[in-house]
Every structure is written in structure tokens, then in C-alpha cells.
C-alpha positions as CSV (number, residue, x, y, z in Angstrom):
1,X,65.3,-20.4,-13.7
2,X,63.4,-21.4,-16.9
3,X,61.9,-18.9,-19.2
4,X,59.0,-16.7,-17.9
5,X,56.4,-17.1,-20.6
6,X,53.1,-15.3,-21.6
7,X,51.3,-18.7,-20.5
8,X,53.0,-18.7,-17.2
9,X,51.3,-15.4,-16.4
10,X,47.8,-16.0,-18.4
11,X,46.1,-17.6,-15.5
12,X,46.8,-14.6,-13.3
13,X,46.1,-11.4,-15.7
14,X,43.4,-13.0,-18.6
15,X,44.0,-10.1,-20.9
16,X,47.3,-10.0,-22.6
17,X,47.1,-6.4,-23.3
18,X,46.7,-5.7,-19.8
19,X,49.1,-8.2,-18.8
20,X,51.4,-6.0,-21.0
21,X,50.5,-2.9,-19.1
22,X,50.8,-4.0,-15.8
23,X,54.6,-6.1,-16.5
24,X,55.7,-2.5,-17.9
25,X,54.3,-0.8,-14.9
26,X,56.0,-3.0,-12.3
27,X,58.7,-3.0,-14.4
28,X,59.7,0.8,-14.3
29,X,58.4,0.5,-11.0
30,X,61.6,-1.9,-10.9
31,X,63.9,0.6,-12.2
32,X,63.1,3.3,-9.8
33,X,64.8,1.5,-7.1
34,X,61.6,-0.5,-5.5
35,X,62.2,-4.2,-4.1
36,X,61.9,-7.2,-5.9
37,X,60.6,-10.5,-4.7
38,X,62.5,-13.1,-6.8
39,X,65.9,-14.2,-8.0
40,X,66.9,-11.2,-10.7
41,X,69.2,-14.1,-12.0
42,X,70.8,-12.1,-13.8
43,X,67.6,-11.2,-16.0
44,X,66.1,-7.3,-16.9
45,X,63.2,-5.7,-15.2
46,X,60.6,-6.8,-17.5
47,X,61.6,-10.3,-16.7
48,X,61.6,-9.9,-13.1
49,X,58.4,-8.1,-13.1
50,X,56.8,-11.3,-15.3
51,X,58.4,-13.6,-12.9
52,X,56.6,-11.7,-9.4
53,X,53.3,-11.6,-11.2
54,X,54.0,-15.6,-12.8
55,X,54.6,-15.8,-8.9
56,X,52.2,-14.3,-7.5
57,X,54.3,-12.4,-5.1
58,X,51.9,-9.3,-6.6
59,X,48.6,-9.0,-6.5
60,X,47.5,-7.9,-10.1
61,X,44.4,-6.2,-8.4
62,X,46.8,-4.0,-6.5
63,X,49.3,-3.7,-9.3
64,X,46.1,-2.4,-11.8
65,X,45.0,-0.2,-8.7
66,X,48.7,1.1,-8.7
67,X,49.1,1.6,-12.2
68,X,45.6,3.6,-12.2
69,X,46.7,5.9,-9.4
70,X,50.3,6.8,-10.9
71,X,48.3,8.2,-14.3
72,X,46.3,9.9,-13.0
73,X,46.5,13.9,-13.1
74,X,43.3,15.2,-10.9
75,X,41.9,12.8,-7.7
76,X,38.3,13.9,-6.8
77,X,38.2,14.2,-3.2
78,X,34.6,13.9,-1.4
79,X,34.2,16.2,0.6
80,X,31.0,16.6,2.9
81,X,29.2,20.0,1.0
82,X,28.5,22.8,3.4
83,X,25.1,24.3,4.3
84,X,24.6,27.8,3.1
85,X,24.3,30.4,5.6
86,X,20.6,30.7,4.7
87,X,19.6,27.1,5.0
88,X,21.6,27.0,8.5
89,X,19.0,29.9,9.6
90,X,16.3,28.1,8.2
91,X,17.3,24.8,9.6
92,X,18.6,26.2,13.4
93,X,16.2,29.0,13.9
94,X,17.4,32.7,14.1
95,X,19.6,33.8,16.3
96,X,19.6,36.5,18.7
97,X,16.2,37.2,18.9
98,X,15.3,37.5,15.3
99,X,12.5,36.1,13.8
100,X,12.3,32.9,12.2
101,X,13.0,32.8,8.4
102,X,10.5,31.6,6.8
103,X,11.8,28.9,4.0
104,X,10.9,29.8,0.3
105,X,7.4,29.1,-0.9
106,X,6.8,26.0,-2.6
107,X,7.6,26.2,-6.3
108,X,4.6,25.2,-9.0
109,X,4.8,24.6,-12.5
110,X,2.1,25.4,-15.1
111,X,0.6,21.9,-15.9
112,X,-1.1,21.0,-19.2
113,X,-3.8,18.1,-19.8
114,X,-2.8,15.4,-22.3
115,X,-5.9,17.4,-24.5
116,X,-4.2,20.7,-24.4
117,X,-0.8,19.2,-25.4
118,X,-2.0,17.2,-28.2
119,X,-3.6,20.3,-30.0
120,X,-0.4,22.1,-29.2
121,X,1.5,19.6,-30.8
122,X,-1.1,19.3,-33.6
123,X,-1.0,23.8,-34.0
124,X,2.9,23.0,-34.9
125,X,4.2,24.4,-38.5
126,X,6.5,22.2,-40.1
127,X,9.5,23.9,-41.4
128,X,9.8,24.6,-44.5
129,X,12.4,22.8,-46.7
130,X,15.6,24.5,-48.0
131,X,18.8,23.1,-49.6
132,X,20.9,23.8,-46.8
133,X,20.1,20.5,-44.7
């Protein structure tokens, strides 16, 4: 089989860099004993892997996707968050004969006009200067 070159393989992966990655990733994929899908021909792994991604007997979305998951250290899991036991109260009623619970009262904030923020803004002392900053 003729040469695999980086032009073979442009059209498939547009960034050579990644292109890069993704050959060496299949490629040591290669040498841990998975299955190729072309003639080795007598060639090395890099080869081979340029020639299934030249190919397209590999998808590079699920090659990239592959590559992602084997460096990664931590996978987040979603996991549905549970209720506190309070909120279940508040949200199913008591039980055994308790009262209801009441749920908290609503929370207020002091609230300024736009007047009384402006003179507190105005009020402010500047610094003084020092050499430090």
C-alpha cells in the first residue's frame, strides 16, 4: 500500500495537532493488543492507526471521545440530589399525627432608594495615598 500521508488524513481530522493526538492515541491503543481494521503490511502502529483514520474505518468523533475518557482522572456522575428530611416534612405533611411544619418565613432584605445610595456613595472617604501601591 502507498504511503499514508498527513493529506490523506486532513479531510478527516482538520487540525494537525489533533490529528497528532488522536494517531498516537489509537496507536498505543494498537499496542495494547486491540484489533486493527487494515492490512499492517508489515508497517508500525502509528502507520496503521493513520491508515484506519485515512480509512475511515474510525470515527474521529469516537476516537477524540475515547481519547478524552482514557485521561481523565475524576468523572462527575449526576446524581438526582436528595430532599432533606425537613423539606420532605414540609413537602408530605407530618406524620403520625404531628402538626404541620410550617415552612420558614419569607426572607427580606433592607432596600435602599437610588437617593439614599447616591449620598452613601457620595459620604465615601477616598483613601489616602501611600507608597506601598
Amino acid at each position: 500500500m502507498a504511503r499514508v500521508t498527513v493529506e490523506d488524513c486532513i479531510d478527516k481530522v482538520s487540525n494537525r495537532f489533533e490529528l497528532v493526538l488522536l494517531a498516537s492515541h489509537r496507536s498505543r491503543q494498537i499496542s495494547s493488543g486491540s484489533q486493527i481494521s487494515v492490512d499492517r503490511d508489515n508497517d508500525k502502529n502509528p502507520v496503521v492507526a493513520l491508515r484506519e483514520i485515512a480509512d475511515e474505518q474510525l470515527s474521529p468523533g469516537d476516537l477524540k471521545e475515547d481519547l478524552i475518557h482514557s485521561l481523565q482522572k475524576h468523572v462527575e456522575v449526576d446524581e438526582p440530589e436528595d430532599l432533606p428530611e425537613a423539606t420532605e416534612d414540609i413537602v408530605m405533611g407530618a406524620e403520625d399525627g404531628d402538626a404541620p411544619i410550617e415552612p420558614p418565613a419569607q426572607i427580606t432584605f433592607d432596600t435602599l432608594s437610588e437617593d439614599e445610595l447616591l449620598s452613601g456613595i457620595q459620604n465615601l472617604v477616598a483613601p489616602e495615598k501611600s507608597d506601598d501601591y
